[in-house]
Each structure stands twice: as structure tokens, then as C-alpha cells.
C-alpha positions as CSV (number, residue, x, y, z in Angstrom):
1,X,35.6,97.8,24.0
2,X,38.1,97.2,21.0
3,X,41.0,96.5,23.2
4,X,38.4,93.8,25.3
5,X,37.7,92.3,22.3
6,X,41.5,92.1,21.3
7,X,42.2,90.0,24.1
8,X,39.6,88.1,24.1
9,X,40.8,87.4,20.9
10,X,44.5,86.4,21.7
11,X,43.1,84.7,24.6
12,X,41.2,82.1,22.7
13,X,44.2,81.7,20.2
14,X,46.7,81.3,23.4
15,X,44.0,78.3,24.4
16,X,44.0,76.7,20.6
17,X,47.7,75.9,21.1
18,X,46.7,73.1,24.5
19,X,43.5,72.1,22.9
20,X,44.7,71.2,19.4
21,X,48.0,69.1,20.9
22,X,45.0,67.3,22.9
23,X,42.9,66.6,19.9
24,X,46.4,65.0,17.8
25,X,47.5,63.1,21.0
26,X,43.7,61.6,20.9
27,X,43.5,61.2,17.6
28,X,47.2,59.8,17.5
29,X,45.9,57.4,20.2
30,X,43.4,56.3,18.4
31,X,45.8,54.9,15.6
32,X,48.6,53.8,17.6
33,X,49.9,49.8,17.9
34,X,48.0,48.3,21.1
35,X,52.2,47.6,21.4
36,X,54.9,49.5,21.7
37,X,57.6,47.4,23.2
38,X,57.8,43.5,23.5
39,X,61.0,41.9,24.8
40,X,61.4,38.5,25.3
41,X,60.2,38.2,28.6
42,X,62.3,34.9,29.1
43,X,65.6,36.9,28.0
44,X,68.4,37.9,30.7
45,X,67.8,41.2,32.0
46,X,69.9,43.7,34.1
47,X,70.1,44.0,37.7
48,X,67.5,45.8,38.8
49,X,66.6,47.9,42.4
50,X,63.0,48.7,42.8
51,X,63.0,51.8,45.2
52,X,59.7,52.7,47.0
53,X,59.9,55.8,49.1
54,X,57.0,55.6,51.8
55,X,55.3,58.1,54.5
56,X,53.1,56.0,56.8
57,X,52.1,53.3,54.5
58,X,51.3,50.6,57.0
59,X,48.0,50.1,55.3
60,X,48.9,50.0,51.9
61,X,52.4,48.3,51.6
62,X,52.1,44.9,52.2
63,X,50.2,44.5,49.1
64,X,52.6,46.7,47.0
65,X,55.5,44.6,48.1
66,X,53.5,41.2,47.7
67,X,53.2,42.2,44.4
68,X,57.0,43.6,43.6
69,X,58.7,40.2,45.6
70,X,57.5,37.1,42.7
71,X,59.3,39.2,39.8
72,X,62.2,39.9,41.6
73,X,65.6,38.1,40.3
74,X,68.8,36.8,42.0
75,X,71.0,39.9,42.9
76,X,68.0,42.3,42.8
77,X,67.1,44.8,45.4
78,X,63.8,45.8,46.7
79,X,64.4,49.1,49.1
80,X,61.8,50.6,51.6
81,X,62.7,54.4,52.1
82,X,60.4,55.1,55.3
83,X,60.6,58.3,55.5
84,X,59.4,60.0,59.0
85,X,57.0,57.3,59.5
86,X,55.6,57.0,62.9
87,X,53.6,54.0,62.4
88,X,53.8,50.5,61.2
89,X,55.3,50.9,58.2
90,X,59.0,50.0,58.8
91,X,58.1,46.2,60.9
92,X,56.0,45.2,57.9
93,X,58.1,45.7,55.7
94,X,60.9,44.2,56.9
95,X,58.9,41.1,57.9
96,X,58.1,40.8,54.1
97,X,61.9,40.1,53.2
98,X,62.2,43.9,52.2
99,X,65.3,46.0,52.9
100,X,64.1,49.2,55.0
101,X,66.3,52.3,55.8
102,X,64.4,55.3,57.7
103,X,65.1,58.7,57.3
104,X,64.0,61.1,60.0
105,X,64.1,65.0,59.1
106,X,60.6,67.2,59.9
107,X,61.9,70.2,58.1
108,X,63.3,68.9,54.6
109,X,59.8,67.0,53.8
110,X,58.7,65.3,50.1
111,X,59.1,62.7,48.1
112,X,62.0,64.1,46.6
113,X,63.8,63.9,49.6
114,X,62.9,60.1,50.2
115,X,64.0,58.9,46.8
116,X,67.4,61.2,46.7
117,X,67.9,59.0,50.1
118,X,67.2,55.7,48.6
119,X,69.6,56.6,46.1
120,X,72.8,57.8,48.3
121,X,72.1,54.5,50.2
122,X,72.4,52.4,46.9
123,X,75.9,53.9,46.3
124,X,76.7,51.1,48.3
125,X,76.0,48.1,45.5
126,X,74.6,50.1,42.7
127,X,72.1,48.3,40.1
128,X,72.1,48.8,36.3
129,X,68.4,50.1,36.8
130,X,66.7,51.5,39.5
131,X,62.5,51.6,39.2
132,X,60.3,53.8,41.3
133,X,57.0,52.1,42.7
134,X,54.9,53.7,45.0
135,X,54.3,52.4,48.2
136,X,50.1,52.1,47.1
137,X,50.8,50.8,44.0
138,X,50.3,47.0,42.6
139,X,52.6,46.2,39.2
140,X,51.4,44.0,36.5
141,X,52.9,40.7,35.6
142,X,56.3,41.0,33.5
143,X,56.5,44.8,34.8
144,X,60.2,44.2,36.1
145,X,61.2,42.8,32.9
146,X,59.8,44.8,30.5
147,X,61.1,47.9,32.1
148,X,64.2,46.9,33.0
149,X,65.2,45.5,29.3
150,X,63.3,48.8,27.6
151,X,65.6,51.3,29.6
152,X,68.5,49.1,28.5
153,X,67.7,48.9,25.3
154,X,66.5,52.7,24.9
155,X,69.0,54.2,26.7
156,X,66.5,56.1,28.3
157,X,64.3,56.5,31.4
158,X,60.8,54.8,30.5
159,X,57.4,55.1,31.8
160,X,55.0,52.6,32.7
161,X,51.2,53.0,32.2
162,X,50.3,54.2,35.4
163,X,46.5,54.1,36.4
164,X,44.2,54.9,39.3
165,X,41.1,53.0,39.7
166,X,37.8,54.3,41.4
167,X,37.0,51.8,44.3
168,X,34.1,49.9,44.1
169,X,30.6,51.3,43.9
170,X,32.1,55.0,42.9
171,X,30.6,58.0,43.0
172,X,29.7,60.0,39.6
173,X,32.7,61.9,40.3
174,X,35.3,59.7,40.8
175,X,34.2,58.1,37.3
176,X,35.0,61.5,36.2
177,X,38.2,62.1,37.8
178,X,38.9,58.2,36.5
179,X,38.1,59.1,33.2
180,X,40.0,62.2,33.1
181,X,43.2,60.3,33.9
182,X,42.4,57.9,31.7
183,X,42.9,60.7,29.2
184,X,46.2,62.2,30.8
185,X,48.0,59.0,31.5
186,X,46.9,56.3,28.8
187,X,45.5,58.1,25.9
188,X,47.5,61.1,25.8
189,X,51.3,59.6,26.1
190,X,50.1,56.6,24.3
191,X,49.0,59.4,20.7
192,X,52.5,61.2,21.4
193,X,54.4,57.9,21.6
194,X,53.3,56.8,18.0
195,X,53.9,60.5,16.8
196,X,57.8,59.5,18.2
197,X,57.4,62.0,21.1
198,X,58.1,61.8,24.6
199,X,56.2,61.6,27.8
200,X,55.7,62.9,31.4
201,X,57.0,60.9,33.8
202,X,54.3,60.0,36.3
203,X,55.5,59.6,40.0
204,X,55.4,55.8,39.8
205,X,56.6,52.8,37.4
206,X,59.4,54.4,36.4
207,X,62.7,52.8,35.2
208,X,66.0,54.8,34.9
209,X,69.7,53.2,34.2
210,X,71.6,54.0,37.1
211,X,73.9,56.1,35.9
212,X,71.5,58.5,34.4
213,X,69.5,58.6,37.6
214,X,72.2,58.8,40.0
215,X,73.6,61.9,38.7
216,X,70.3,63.7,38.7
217,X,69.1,66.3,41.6
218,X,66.5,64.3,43.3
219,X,66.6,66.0,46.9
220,X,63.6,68.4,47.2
221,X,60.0,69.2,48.0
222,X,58.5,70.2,45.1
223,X,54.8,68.7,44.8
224,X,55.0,68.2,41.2
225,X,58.9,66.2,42.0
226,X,57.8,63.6,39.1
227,X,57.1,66.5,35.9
228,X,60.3,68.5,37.3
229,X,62.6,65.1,36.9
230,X,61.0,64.3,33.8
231,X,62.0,67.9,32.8
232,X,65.7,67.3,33.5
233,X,66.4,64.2,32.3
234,X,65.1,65.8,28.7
235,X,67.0,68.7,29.3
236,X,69.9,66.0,29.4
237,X,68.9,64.4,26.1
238,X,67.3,61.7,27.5
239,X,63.5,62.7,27.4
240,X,60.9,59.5,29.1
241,X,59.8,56.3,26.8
242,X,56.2,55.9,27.2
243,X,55.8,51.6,27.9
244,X,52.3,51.0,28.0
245,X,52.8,47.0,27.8
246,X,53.0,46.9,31.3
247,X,50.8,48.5,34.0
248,X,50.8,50.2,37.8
249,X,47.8,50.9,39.5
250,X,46.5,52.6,42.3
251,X,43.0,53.7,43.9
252,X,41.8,57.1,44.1
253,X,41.5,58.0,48.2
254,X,37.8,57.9,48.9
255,X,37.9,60.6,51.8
256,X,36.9,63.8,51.0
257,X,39.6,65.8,52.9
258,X,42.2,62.8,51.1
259,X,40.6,63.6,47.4
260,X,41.1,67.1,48.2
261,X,44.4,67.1,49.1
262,X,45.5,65.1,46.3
263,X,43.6,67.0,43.6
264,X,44.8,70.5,45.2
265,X,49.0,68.7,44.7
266,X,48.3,67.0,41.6
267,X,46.6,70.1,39.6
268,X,48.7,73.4,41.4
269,X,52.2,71.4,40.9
270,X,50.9,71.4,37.5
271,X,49.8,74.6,37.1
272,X,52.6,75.8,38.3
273,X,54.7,73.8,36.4
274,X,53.5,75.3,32.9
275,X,53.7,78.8,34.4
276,X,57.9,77.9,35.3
277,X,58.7,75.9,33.3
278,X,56.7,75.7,29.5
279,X,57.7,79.4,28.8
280,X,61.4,78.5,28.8
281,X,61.0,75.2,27.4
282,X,59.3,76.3,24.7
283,X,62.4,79.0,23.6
284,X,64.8,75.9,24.6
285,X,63.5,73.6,22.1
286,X,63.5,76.3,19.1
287,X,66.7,77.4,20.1
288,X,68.4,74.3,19.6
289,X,65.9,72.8,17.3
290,X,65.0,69.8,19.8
291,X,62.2,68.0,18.6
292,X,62.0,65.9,21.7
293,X,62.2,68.7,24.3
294,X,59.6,70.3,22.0
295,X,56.8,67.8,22.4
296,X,57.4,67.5,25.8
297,X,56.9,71.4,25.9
298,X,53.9,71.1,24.1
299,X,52.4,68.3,26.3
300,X,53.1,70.1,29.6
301,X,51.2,73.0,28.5
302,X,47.8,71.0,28.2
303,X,46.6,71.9,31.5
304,X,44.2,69.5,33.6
305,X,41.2,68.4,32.0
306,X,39.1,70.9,33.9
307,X,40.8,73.6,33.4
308,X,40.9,73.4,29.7
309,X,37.1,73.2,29.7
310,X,36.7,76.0,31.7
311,X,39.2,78.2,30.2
312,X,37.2,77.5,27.0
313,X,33.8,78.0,28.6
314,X,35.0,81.2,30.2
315,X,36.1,82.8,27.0
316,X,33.3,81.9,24.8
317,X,31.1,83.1,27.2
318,X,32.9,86.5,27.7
319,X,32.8,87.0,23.7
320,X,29.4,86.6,23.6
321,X,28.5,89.1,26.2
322,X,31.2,91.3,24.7
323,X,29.8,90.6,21.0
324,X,33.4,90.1,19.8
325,X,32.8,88.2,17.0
326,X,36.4,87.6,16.3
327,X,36.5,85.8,19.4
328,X,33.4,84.2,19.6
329,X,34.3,82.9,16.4
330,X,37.7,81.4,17.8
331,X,36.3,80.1,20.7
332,X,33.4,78.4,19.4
333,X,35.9,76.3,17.8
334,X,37.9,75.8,20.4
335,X,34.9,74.0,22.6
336,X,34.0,72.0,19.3
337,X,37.8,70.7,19.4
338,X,37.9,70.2,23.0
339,X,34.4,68.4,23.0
340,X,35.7,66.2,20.2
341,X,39.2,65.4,21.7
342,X,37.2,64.5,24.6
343,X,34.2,62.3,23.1
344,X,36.8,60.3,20.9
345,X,38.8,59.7,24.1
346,X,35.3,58.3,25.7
347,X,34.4,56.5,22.3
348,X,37.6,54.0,22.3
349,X,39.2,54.0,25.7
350,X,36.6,55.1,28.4
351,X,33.4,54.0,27.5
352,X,34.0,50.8,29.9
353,X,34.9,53.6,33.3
354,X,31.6,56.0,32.3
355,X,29.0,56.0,30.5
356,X,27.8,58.9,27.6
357,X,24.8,60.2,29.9
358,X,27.5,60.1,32.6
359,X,30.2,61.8,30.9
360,X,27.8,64.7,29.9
361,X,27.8,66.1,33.9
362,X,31.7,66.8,33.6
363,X,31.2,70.3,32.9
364,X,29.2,70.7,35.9
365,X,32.4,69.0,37.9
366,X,34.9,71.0,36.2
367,X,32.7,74.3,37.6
368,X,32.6,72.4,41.3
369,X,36.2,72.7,41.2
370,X,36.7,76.6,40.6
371,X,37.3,77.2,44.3
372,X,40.4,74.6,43.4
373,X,41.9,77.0,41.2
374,X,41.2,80.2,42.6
375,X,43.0,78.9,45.8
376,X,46.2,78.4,43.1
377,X,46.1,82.0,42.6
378,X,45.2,83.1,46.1
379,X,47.1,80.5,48.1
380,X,48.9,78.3,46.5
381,X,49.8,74.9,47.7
382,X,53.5,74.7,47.5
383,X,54.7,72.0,49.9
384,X,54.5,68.4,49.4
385,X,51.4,67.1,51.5
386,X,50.5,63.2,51.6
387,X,46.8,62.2,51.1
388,X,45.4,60.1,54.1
389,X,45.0,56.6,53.1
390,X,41.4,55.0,53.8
């Protein structure tokens, strides 16, 4: 019973570290300028391509590219990677003034693959900056500008707020899962940014200078392709600018099998990224005294939303039964953190996506997706697998 109550112990302090750097990126949030960057938007900019790799996106990309086309300059570039698309993709894009190159190859499949393409093909007439959009995405006004000018300027690869939306009339759970990234991609990078630390980068809305990005390793399948590059550029001293003065948006799939599949890429890619990756990271940073690479550590290891609060429920709930008071003691403070992280997050940047009576069932989704993360253990999903659009 001693050595159970030992690691209950050490468990709960192993789960303070994530739930304390989510409490100061929320409280950091709270205090941070509405603004972080503001060029003038009527300034010359660089050359700019915008790259959007694509899998059978024929219902989706005509909107994406609508939206991409108005902010595009003379001498700018917008790319189509279609990559083994068997449908309509390809003709509509091209019939929207976009350039389209296809890529055909069953075995070496993933994002990673599509974008390493698009960037071999713009060997040919390089930009200064290359952004990534998604092909279901829809960028705010100014987005080209503002990104283009704040990787120039910074030196850096930068991140713009990225955001998925609940369709209309959503269900109790997607306002959950709508709050919840909320939290991950607004509130959290926005507290680290005014603390002067980096953040993820997020798959879409990104903006590198080319000859950062073209040197990098972009060719392979990996389902969490965005965290992984994001991880290498820091490595390279030149850790992701959070930009959240210009926004990309998507909408959550409203299929069941589509939610599924995205949640099971989205949550094991991270998962498996902190079990890879954080460890090293970690000893990295200290080693060379990185403060950078060091917050980004410390933000990778904040698992999903989810599985924080069932981590913490888990433990506290072993103490008790257990009687280890050490523990009980630690964990009970751990689920008062984690509750207020998450109520301040609700209080001043989700109270318009959920409401308090709403936000109290979240507990009871985070325990709806259980199965979800015992499969990560059991059978893990390791290739790159696109959600169906609706």
C-alpha cells in the first residue's frame, strides 16, 4: 500500500507540471494586448506563394481559393498540390485561375508528402515566403499581408489564429470540442506570446521565408506533420510567432465516422508527440539553456483538453479509494487548477461558443471519449487518414 500511495503521489506531481503551464498560458491570455502585430497593411510586401496541398477537395476548394485569389499581388503564386485525387478537384481548381500540379503515389501517403512536393516544384521561381492554407480553409481579410510582412520582419516562421467553427445548429458536443480549441489554438498561444514564448504550429495559416522552409524535411506521413515541423524549425533557432491579428477558419466535419477520424489523428499524433518528442526536448532546452525551445517543450506537454481532465479525475479518485492523503492532497489541487484554467478560459474568450450550464457536461464528454485513448495504447493510429468532407 506504501509504494501505491508513492506513485500516486508522483503521478499527481508529473500532472501539476501540464496543468499549471495551462493555468499561466490562461491567465497570460487574459492580460495580453488584443494585438500583437500591426504592419502597415498598405506597405510593400514580399513575394509571396500560398501552397494548399489537397486530397479530394472538390467540395471544399472553391471557396478556399475564392477567398486566397482578391489578396493575392502581382508576381504571387497560388499552388494546388492534388495529391492522389480521383475526383473533381484538379478542373476546379484550375478553372479558378489556380496553378495545379498532381502527384500520384498510393504508398508514400500524407500531407507531408503533398507539401514537400509543392515545394520541389517551386524550386522553379522561388518566393520570399511560402504560406500553407488548407484546402477547407477561408483566410481573413489582410491575412497575406500581415503574414507575409511578420515572417519578414521576424525572421521567423509565424502562425496565424487558426479556428474551427461548429456548423450551424451544433450539437452539445461540438460546442465542446469548439470550445476546447478555442482553448488550444487562441487562448493558449495567445498567454505564451505575451509571456515572449513560442507557439505550435497548427497545419494551416502558416508563413515561412523560403529559405528556412525549403531546407526543412517536409516529405513524410506522420499525422501530427504540423507539431513535428514546428519542432524542427525551433530546433533550428527559429521557433513559430504566434499572429493572432489575422484569422483561418474551418468547420468541424459533422459525420460521425468524419469527427471520429479526425479526433482519433488530431489527439494520438499528439499523444504521441509528447511521448517522442517532450522527453528530449525537455533535456535539449536545459542543456543549452534555450528559453524558446523550453516553452515550446512545456506547451507540447499539455495534453488535449480531455485528457488532462481525466488524468486528473483518475488520480484523485484513485487516492481516495487508496486513502493516500499525500496524493489526495495533490490532486485535489490539481482539479481546482485545472477547473480554474478552464472557467477563466470560458469567462473571457468562450462564453459567446457555450454557455456555463453547457460547459458543466464536459466532464461527461471527456469520459465518452475513453475508448479514444485506450485505442492509442491498444492500436494506435499511425498513418495519415483524411476526414470525409460533408
Amino acid at each position: 500500500m506504501i509504494i501505491v500511495n508513492y506513485l500516486l503521489a508522483v503521478l499527481a506531481i508529473v500532472l501539476m507540471l501540464p496543468v499549471s503551464v495551462l493555468l499561466l498560458q490562461v491567465l497570460a491570455a487574459i492580460f495580453a494586448p488584443t494585438s500583437v502585430f500591426k504592419p502597415q497593411i498598405n506597405a510593400a510586401r514580399p513575394s509571396v506563394a500560398v501552397l494548399i496541398p489537397a486530397h479530394n477537395e472538390a467540395l471544399v476548394i472553391a471557396k478556399t481559393i475564392q477567398t486566397i485569389l482578391p489578396q493575392l499581388a502581382e508576381g504571387d503564386q497560388l499552388l494546388v498540390v492534388a495529391d492522389n485525387c480521383n475526383d473533381d478537384t484538379t478542373s476546379i481548381a484550375k478553372n479558378l485561375g489556380a496553378n495545379v500540379v498532381e502527384r500520384f503515389n498510393t504508398t508514400l501517403r500524407g500531407k507531408g508528402y503533398a507539401l514537400d512536393y509543392g515545394i520541389q516544384y517551386l524550386h522553379n521561381k522561388p518566393p520570399q515566403v511560402v504560406m500553407i492554407v488548407d484546402a477547407d480553409c477561408n483566410i481573413s481579410a489582410h491575412f497575406i499581408q500581415v503574414l507575409a510582412q511578420a515572417s519578414v520582419q521576424l525572421q521567423r516562421p509565424v502562425q496565424a489564429l487558426d479556428l474551427m467553427l461548429a456548423p450551424a445548429n451544433p450539437s452539445l458536443k461540438m460546442r465542446i470540442a469548439e470550445f476546447a480549441w478555442l482553448v488550444k489554438n487562441k487562448v493558449r498561444p495567445l498567454g505564451f506570446k505575451a509571456l515572449g514564448l513560442p507557439c505550435q504550429l497548427m497545419g494551416t495559416g502558416m508563413a515561412f521565408l523560403w529559405q528556412d522552409i525549403s531546407t526543412m524535411s517536409l516529405a513524410n506521413g506522420h499525422i501530427a506533420e504540423d507539431m513535428k515541423l514546428g519542432i524542427d524549425f525551433c530546433r533550428a533557432d527559429k521557433a513559430a510567432v504566434f499572429i493572432p491579428d489575422v484569422l483561418v477558419t474551418s468547420l468541424f466535419p459533422q459525420g460521425e465516422q468524419a469527427s471520429t477520424t479526425q479526433r482519433a489523428r488530431w489527439e494520438h499524433g499528439h499523444l504521441g508527440m509528447i511521448i517522442s518528442e517532450a522527453p528530449s526536448l525537455i533535456l535539449e532546452s536545459i542543456k543549452t539553456r534555450n528559453v524558446q525551445m523550453f516553452g515550446l517543450a512545456c506547451d507540447l506537454i499539455v495534453p488535449p483538453l480531455a485528457v488532462l481532465v481525466l488524468l486528473c479525475l483518475a488520480v484523485f479518485i484513485a487516492s481516495a479509494i487508496a486513502q493516500a492523503q499525500l496524493a489526495l492532497m495533490i490532486s485535489s489541487l490539481l482539479l481546482i487548477a485545472l477547473a480554474m484554467a478552464v472557467l477563466l478560459a470560458w469567462l473571457f474568450f468562450g462564453r459567446a461558443i457555450i454557455s456555463f450550464r453547457q460547459l458543466c457536461y464536459a466532464p461527461i464528454y471527456a469520459m465518452v471519449k475513453i475508448p479514444l485513448y485506450i485505442k492509442f495504447f491498444l492500436n494506435r493510429q499511425v498513418e495519415w487518414v483524411r476526414s470525409k468532407r460533408d
